[in-house]
N, CA, C and O atoms as CSV, one atom per row, in Angstrom:
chain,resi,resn,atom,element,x,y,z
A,1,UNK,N,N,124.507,71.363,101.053
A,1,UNK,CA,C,123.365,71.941,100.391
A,1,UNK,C,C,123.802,73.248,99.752
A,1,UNK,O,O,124.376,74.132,100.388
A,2,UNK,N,N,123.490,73.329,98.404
A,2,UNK,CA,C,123.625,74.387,97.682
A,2,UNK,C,C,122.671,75.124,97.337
A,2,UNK,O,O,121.858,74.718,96.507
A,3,UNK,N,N,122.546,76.672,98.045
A,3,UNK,CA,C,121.172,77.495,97.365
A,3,UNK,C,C,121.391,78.344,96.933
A,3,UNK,O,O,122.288,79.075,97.353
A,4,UNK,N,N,120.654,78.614,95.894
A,4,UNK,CA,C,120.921,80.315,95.435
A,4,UNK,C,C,119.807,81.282,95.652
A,4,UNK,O,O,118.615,81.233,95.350
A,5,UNK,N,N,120.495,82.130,96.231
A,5,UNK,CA,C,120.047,83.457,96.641
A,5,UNK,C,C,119.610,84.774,95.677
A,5,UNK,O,O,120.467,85.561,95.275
A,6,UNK,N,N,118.073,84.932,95.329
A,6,UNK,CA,C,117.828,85.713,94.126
A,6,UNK,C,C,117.311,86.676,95.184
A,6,UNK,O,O,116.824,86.356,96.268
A,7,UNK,N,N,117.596,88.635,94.422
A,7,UNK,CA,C,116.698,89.272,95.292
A,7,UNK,C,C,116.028,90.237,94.093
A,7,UNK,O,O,116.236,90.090,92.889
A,8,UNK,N,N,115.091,91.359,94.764
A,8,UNK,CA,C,114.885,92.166,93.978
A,8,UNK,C,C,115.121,92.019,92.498
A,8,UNK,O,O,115.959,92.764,91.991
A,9,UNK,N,N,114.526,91.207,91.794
A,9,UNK,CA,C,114.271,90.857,89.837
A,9,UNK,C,C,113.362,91.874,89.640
A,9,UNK,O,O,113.138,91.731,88.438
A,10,UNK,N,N,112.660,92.837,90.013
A,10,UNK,CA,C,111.966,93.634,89.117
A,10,UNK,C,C,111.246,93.223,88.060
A,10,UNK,O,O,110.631,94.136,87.507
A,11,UNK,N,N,111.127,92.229,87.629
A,11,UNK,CA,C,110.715,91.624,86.238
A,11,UNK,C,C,111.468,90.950,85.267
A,11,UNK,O,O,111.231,90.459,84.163
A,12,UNK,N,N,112.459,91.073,86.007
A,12,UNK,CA,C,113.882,90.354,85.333
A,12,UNK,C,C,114.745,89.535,85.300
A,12,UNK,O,O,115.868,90.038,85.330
A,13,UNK,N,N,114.717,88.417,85.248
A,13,UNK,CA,C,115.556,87.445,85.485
A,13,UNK,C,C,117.040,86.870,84.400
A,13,UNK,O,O,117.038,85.823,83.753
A,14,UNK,N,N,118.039,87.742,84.450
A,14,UNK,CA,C,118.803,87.189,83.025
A,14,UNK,C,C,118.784,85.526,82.789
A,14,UNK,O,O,118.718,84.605,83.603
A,15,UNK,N,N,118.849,85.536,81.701
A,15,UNK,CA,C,118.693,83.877,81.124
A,15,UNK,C,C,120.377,83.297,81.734
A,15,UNK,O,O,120.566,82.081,81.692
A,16,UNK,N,N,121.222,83.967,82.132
A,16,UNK,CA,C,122.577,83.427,82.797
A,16,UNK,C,C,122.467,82.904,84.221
A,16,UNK,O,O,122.950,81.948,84.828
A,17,UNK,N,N,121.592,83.965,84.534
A,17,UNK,CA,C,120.973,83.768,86.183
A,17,UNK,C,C,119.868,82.741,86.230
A,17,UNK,O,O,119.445,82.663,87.384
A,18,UNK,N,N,119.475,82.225,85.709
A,18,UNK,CA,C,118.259,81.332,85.107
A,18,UNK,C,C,119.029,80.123,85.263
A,18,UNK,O,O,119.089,79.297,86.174
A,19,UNK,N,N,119.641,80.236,84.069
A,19,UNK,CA,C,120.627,79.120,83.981
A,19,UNK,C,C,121.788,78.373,85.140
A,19,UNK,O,O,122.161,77.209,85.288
A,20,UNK,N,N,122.036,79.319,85.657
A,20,UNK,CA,C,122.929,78.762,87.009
A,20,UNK,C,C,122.449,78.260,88.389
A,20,UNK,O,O,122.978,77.487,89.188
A,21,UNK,N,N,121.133,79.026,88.422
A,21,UNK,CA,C,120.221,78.767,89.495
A,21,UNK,C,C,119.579,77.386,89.404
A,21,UNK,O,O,119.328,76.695,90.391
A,22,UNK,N,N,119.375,77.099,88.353
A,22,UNK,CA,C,118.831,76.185,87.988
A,22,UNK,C,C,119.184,73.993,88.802
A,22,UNK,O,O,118.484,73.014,89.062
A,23,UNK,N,N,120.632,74.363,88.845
A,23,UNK,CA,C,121.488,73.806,89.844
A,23,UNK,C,C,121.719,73.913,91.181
A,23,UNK,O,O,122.727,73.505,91.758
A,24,UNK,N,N,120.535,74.607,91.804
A,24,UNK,CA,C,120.760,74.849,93.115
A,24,UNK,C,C,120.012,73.138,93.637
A,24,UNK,O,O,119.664,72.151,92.988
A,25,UNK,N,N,120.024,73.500,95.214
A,25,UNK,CA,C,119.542,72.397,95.779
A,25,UNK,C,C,118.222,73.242,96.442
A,25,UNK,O,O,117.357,72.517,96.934
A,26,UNK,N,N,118.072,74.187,96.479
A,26,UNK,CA,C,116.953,75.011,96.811
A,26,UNK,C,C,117.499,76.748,95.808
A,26,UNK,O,O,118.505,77.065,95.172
A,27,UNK,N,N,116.276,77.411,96.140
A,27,UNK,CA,C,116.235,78.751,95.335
A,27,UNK,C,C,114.970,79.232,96.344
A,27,UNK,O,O,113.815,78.849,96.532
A,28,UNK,N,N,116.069,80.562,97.028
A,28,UNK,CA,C,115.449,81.646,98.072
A,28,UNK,C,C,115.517,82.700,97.404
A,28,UNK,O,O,116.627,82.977,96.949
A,29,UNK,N,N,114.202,83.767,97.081
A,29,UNK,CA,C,113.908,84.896,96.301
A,29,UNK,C,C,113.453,85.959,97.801
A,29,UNK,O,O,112.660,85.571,98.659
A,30,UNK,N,N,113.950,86.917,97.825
A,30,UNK,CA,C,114.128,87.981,98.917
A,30,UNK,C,C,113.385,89.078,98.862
A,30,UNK,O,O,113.580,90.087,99.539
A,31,UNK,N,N,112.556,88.924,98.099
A,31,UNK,CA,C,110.921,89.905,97.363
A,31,UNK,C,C,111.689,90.252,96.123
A,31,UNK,O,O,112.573,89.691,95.476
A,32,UNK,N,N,110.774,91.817,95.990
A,32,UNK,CA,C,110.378,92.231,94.978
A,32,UNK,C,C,110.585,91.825,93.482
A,32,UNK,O,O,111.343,92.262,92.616
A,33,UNK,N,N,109.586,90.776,93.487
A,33,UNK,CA,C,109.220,90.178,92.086
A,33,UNK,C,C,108.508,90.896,91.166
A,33,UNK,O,O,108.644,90.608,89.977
A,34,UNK,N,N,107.592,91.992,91.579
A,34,UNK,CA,C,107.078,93.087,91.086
A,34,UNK,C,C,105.722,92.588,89.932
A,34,UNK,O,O,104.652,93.123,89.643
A,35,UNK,N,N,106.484,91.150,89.432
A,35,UNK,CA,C,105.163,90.535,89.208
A,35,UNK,C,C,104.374,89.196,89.067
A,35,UNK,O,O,105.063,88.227,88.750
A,36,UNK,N,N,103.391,89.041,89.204
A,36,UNK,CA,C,103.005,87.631,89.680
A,36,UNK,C,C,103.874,86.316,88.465
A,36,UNK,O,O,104.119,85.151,88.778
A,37,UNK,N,N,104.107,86.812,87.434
A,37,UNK,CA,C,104.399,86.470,86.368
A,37,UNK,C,C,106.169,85.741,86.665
A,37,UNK,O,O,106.758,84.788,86.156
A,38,UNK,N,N,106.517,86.655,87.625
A,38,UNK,CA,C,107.782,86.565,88.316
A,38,UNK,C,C,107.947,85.029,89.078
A,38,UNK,O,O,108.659,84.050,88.853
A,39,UNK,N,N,107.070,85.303,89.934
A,39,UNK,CA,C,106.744,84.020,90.734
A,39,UNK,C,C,107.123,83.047,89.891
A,39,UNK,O,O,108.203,82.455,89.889
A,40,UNK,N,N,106.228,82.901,89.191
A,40,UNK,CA,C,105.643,81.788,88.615
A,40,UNK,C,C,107.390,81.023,87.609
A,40,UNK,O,O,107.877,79.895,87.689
A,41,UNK,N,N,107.752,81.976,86.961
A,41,UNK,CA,C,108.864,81.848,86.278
A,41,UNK,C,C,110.388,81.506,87.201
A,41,UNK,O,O,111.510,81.528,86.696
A,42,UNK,N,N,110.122,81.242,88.443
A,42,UNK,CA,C,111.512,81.312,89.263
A,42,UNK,C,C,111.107,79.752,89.705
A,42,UNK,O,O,111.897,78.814,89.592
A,43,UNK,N,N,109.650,79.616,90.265
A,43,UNK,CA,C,108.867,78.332,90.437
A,43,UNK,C,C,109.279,77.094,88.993
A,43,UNK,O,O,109.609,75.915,89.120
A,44,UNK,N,N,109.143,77.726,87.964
A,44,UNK,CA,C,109.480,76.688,86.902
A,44,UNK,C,C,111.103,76.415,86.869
A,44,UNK,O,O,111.386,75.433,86.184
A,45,UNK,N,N,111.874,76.874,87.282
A,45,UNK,CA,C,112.885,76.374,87.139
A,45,UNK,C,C,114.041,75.098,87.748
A,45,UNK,O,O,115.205,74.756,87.536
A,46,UNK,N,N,112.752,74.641,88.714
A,46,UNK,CA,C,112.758,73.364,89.074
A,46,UNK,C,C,113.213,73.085,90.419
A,46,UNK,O,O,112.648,72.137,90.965
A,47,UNK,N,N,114.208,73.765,91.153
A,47,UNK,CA,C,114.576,73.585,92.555
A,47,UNK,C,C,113.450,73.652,93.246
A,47,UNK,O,O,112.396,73.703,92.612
A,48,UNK,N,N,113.436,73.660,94.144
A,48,UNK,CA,C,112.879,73.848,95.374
A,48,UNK,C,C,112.588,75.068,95.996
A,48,UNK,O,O,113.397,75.335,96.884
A,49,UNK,N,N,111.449,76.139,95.780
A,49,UNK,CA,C,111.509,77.524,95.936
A,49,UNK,C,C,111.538,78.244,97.258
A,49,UNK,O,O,111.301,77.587,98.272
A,50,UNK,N,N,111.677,78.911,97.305
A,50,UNK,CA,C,111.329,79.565,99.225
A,50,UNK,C,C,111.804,81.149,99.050
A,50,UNK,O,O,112.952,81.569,98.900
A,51,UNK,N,N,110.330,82.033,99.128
A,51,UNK,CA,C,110.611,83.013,99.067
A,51,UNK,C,C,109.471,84.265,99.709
A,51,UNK,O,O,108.289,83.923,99.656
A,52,UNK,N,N,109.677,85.268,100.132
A,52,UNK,CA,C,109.105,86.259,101.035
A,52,UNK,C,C,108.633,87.779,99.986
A,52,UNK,O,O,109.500,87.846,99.115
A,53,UNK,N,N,107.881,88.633,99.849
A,53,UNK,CA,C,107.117,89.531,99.257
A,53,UNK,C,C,107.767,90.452,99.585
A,53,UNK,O,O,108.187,90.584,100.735
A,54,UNK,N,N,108.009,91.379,98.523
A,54,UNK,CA,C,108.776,93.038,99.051
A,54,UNK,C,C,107.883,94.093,99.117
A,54,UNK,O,O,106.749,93.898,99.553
A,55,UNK,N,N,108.170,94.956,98.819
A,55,UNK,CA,C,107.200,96.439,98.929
A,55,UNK,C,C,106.875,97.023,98.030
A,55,UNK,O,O,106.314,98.119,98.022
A,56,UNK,N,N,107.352,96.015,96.664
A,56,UNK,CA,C,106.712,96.281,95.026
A,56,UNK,C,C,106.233,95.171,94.872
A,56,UNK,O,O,106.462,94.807,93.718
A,57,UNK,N,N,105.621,94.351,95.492
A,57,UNK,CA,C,104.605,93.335,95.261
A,57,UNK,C,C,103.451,93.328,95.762
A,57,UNK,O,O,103.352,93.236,96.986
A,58,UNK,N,N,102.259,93.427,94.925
A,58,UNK,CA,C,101.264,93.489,94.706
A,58,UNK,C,C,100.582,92.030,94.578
A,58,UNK,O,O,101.565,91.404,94.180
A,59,UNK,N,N,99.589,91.126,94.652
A,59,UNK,CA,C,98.366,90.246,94.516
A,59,UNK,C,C,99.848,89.023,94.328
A,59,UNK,O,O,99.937,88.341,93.307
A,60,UNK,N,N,100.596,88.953,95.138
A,60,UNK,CA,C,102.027,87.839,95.249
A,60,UNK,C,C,101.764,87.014,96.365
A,60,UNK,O,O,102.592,87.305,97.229
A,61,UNK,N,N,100.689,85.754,96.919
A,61,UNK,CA,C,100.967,85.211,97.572
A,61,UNK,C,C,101.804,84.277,98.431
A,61,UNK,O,O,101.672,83.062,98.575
A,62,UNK,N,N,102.849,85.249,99.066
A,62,UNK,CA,C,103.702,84.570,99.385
A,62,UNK,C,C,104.078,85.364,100.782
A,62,UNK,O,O,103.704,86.529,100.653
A,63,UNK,N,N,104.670,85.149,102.039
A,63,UNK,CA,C,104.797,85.607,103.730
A,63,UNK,C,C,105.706,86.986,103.286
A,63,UNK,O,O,106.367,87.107,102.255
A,64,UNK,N,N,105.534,87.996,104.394
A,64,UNK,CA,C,106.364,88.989,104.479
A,64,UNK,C,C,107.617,88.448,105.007
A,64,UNK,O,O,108.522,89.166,104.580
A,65,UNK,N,N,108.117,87.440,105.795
A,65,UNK,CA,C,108.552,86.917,106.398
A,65,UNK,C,C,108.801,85.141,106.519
A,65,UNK,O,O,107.724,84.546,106.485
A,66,UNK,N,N,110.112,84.156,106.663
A,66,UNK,CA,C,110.160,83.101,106.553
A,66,UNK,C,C,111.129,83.079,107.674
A,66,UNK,O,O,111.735,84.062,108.102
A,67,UNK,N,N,111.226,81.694,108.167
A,67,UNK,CA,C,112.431,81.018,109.076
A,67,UNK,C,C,112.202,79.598,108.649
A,67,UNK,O,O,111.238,78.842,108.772
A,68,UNK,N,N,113.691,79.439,107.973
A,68,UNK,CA,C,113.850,78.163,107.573
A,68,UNK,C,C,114.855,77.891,108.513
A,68,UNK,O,O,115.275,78.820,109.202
A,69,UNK,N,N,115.406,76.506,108.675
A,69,UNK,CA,C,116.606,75.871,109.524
A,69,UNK,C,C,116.902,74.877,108.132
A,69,UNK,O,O,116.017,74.426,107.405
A,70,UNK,N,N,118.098,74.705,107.997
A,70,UNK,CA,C,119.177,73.929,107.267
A,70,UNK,C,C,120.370,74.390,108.237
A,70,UNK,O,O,120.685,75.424,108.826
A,71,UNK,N,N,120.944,72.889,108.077
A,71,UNK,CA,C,121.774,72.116,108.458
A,71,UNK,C,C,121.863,72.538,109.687
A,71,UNK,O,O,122.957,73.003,110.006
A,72,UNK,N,N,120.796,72.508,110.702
A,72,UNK,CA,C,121.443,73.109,112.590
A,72,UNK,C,C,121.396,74.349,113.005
A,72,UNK,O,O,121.617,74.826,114.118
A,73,UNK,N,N,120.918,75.098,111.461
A,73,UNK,CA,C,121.152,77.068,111.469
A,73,UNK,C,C,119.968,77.436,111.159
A,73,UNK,O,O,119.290,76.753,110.392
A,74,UNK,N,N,119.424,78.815,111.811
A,74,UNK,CA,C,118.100,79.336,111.450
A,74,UNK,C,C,118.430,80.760,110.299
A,74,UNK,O,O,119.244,81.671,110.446
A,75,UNK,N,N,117.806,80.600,109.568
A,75,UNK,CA,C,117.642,81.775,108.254
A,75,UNK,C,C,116.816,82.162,108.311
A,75,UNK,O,O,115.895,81.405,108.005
A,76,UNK,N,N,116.457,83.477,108.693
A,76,UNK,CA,C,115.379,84.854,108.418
A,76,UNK,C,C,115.033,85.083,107.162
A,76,UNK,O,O,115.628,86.028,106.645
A,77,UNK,N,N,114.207,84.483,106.456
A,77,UNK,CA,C,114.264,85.532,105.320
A,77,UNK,C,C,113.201,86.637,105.212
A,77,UNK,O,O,112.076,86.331,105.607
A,78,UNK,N,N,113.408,87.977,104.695
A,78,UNK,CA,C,112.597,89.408,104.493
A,78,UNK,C,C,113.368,89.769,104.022
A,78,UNK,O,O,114.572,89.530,103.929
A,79,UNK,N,N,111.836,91.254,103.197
A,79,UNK,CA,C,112.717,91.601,102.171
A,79,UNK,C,C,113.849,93.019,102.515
A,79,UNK,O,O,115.027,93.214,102.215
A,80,UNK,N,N,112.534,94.068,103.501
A,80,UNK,CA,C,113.494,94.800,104.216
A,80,UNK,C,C,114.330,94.773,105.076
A,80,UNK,O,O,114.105,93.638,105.497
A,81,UNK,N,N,115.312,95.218,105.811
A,81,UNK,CA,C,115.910,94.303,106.678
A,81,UNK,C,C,115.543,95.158,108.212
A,81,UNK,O,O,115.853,96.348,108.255
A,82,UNK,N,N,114.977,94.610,109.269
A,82,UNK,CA,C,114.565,94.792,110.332
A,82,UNK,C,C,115.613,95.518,111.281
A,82,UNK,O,O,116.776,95.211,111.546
A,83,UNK,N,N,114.644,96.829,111.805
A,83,UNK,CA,C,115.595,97.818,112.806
A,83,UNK,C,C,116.225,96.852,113.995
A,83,UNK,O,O,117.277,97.071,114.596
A,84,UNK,N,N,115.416,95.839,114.173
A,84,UNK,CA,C,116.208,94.974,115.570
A,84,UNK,C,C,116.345,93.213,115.123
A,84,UNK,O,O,115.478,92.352,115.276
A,85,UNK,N,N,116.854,93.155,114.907
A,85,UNK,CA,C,117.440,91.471,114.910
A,85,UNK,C,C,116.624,90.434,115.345
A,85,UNK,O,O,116.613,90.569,116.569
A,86,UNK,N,N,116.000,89.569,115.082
A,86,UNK,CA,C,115.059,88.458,116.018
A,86,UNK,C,C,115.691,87.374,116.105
A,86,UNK,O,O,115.065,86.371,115.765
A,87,UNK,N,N,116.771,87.242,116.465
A,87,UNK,CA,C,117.420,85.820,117.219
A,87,UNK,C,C,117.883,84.962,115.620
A,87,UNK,O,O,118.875,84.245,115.751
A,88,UNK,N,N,117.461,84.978,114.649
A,88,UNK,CA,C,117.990,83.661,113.989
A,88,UNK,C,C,119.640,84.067,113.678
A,88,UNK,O,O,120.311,85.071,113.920
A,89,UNK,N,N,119.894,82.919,113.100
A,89,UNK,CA,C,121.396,82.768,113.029
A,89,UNK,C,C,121.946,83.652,111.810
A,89,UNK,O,O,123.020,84.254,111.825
A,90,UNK,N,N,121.053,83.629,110.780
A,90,UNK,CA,C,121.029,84.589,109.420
A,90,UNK,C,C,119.945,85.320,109.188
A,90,UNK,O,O,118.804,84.863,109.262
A,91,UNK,N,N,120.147,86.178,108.974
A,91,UNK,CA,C,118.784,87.302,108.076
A,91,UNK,C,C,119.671,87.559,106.517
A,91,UNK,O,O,120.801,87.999,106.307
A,92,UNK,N,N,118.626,87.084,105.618
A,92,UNK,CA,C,118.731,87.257,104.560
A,92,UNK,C,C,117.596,88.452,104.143
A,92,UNK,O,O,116.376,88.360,104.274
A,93,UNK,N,N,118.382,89.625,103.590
A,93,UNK,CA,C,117.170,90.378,103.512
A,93,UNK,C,C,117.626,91.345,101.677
A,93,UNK,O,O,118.648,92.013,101.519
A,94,UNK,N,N,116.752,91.159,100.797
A,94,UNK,CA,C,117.137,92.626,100.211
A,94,UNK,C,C,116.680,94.030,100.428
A,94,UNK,O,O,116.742,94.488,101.569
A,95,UNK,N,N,116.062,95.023,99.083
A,95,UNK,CA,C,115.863,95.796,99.564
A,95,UNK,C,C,116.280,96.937,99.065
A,95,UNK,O,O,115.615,97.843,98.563
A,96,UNK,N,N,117.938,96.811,99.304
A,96,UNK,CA,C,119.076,97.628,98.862
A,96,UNK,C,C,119.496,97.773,97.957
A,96,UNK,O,O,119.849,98.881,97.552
A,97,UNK,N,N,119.619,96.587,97.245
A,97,UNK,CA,C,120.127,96.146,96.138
A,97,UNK,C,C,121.373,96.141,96.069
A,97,UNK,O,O,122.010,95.802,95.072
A,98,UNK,N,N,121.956,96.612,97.389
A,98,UNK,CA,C,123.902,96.309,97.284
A,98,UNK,C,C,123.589,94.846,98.279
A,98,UNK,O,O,122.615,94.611,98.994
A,99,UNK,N,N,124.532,94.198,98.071
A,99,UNK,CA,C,125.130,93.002,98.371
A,99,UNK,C,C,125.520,93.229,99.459
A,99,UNK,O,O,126.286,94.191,99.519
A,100,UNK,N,N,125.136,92.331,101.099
A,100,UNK,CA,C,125.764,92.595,101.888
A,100,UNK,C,C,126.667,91.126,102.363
A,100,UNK,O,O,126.561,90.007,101.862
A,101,UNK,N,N,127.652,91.610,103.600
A,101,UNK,CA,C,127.607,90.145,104.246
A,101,UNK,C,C,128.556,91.038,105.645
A,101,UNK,O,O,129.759,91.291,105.584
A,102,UNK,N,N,127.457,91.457,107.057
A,102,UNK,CA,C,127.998,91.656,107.987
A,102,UNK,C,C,127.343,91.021,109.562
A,102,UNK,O,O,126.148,91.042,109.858
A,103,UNK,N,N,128.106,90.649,110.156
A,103,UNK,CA,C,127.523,90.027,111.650
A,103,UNK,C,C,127.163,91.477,112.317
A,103,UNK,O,O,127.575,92.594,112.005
A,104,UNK,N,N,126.234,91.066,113.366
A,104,UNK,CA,C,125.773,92.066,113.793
A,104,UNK,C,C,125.148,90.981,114.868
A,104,UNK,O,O,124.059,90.413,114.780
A,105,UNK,N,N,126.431,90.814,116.209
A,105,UNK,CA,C,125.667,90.306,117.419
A,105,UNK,C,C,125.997,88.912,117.044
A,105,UNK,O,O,127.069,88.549,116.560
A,106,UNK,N,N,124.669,87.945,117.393
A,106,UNK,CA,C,124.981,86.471,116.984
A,106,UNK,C,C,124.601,86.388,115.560
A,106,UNK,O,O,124.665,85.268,115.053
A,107,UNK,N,N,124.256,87.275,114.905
A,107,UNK,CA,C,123.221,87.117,113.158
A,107,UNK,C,C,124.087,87.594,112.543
A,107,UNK,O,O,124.861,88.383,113.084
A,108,UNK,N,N,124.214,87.204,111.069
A,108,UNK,CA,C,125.021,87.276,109.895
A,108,UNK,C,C,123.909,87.922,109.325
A,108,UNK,O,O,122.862,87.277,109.273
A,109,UNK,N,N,123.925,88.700,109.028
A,109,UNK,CA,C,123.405,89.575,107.997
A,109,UNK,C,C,123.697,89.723,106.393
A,109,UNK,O,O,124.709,90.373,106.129
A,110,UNK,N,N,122.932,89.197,105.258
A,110,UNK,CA,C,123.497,88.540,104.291
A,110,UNK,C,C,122.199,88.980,103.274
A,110,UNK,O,O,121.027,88.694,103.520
A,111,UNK,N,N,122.729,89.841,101.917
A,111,UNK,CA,C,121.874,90.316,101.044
A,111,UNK,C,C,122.643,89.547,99.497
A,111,UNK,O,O,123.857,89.345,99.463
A,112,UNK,N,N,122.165,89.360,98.878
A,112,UNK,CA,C,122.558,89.197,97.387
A,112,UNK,C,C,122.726,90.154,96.431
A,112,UNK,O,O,123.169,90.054,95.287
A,113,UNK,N,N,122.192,91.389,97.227
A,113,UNK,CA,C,121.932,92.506,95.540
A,113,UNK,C,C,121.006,92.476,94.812
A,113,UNK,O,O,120.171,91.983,95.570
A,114,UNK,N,N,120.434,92.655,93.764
A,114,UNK,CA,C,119.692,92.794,92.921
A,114,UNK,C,C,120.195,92.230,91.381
A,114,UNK,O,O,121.247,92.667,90.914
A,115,UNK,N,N,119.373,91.229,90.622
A,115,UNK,CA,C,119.602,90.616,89.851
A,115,UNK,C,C,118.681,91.615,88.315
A,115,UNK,O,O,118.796,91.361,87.116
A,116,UNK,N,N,117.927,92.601,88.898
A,116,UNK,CA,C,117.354,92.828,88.462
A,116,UNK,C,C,117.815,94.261,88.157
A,116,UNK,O,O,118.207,94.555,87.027
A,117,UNK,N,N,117.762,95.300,89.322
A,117,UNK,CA,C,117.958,96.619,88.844
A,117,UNK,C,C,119.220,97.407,89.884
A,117,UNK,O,O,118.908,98.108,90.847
A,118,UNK,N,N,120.333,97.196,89.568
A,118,UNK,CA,C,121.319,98.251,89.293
A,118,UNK,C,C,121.272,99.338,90.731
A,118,UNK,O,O,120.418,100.224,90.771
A,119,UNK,N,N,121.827,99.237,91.361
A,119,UNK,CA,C,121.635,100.203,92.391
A,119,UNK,C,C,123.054,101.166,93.300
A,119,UNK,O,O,123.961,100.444,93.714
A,120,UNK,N,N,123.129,101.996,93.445
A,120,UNK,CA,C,124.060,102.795,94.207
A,120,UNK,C,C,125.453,102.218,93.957
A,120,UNK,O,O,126.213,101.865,94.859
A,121,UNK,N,N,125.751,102.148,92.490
A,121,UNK,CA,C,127.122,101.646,92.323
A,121,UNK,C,C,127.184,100.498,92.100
A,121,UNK,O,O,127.996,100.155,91.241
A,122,UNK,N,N,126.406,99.511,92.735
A,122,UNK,CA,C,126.478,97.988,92.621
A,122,UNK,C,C,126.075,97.168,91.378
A,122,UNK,O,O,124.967,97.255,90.848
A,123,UNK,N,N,126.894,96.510,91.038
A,123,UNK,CA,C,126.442,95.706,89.830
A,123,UNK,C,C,125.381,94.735,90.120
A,123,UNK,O,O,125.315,94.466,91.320
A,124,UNK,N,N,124.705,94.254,89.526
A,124,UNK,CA,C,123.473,93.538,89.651
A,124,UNK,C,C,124.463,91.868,89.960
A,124,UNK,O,O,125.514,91.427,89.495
A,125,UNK,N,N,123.666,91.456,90.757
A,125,UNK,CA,C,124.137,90.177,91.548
A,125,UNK,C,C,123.502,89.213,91.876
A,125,UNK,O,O,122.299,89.265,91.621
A,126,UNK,N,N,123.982,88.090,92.491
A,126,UNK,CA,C,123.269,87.024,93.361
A,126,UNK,C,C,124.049,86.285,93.889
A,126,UNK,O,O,125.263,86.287,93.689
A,127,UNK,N,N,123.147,85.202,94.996
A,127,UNK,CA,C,124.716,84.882,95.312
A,127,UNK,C,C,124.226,83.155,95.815
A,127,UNK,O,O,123.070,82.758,95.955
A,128,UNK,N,N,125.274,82.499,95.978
A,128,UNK,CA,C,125.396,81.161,96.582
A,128,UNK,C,C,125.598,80.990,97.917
A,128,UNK,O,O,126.578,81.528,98.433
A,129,UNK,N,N,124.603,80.127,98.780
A,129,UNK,CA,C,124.836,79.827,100.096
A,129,UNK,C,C,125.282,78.462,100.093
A,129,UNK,O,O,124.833,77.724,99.217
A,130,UNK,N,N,126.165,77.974,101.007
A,130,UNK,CA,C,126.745,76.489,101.260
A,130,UNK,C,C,126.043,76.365,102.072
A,130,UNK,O,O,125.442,77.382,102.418
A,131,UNK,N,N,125.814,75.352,102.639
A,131,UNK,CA,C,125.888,74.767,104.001
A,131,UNK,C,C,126.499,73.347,104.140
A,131,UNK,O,O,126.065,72.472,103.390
A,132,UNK,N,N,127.134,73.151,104.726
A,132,UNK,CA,C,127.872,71.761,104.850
A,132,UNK,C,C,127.607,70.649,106.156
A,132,UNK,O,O,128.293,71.064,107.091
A,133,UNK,N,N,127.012,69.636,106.489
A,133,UNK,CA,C,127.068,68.910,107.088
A,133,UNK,C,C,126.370,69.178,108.387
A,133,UNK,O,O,125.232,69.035,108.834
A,134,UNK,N,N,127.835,69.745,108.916
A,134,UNK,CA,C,128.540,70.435,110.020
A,134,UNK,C,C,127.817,71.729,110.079
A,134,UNK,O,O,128.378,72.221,111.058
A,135,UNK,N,N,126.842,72.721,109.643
A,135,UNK,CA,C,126.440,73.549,109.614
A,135,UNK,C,C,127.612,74.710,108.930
A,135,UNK,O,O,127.208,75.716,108.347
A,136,UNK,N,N,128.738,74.480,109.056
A,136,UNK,CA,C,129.758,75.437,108.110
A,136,UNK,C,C,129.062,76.519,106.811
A,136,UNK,O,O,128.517,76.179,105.761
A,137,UNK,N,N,129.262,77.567,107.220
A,137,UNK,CA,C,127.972,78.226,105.810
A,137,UNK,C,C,128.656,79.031,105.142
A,137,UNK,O,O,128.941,80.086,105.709
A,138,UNK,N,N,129.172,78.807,103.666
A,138,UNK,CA,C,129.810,79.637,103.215
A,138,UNK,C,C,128.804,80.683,102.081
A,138,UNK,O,O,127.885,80.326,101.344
A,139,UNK,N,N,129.298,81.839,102.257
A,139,UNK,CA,C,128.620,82.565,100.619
A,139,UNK,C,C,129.780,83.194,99.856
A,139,UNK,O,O,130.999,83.258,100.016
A,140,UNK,N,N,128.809,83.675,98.872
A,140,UNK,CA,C,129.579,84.114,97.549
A,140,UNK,C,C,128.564,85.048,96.772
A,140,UNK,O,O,127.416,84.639,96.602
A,141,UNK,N,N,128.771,85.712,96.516
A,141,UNK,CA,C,128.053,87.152,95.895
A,141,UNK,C,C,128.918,86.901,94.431
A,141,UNK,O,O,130.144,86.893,94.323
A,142,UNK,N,N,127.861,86.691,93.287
A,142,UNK,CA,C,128.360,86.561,91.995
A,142,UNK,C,C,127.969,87.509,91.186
A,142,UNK,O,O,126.853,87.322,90.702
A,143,UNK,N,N,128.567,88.558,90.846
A,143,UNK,CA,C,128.394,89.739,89.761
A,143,UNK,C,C,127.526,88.969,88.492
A,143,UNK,O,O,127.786,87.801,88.203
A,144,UNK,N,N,126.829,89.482,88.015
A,144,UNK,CA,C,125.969,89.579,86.667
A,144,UNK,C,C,126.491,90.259,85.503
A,144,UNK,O,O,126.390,91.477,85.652
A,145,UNK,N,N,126.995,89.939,84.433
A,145,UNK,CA,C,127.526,90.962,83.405
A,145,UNK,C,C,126.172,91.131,82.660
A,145,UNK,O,O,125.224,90.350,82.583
A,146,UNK,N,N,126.350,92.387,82.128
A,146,UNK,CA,C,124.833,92.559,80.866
A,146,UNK,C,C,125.482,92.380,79.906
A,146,UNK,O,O,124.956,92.392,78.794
């Protein structure tokens, strides 16, 4: 299973990032869509959506919070990332807008960056989750050129 990992768009989605996502086998958005308009435009692009509300979203019906399981593994998704850990196997969180990928205990801790707005050095990003079979989970954090 192939997903791509969108976070923090601000209102922005490049038409490259559009385009590649588009090929996922699912598409997880990590909040701040900032606008309902957002939603709706990540929804048309045909995968399979799954995504949680940030702290610049306003009238966005969608959970502060998700736990999905693919392939045998549990995924957290939020947008801030939580002072204490709640047991799943991944927390996917943005927020930051830098890109993370660190364990912490039994949880992988795993951000994409921001596709949208530019933050503390970091180039605007997103990224690809594997999962294989076997639960094997690989990522990849893919830079955005403007």
């Amino acid at each position: 299973m192939r997903i791509a990992v969108i976070a923090d768009t601000h209102g922005h989605l490049p038409q490259q990032v559009a385009e590649a996502i588009r090929a996922a086998d699912e598409i997880w958005h990590l909040g701040d869509f900032t606008d309902p308009l957002m939603v709706a435009a990540v929804r048309r692009l045909g995968p399979p959506f799954h995504g949680v509300v940030g702290n610049c979203d306003y009238d966005i019906d969608l959970p502060e919070k998700l736990l999905l399981e693919r392939g045998g593994r549990s995924f957290l998704l939020i947008h801030i990332p939580p002072l204490r850990l709640e047991g799943a196997d991944f927390l996917l969180h943005g927020h930051t807008h830098v890109p993370r990928d660190e364990q912490i205990g039994i949880t992988r801790v795993l951000n994409p960056g921001t596709v949208g707005k530019p933050n503390h050095g970091a180039p605007c990003s997103y990224a690809w989750l594997e999962i294989d079979e076997s639960g094997r989970v690989d990522w990849r954090v893919v830079p955005v050129t403007r």
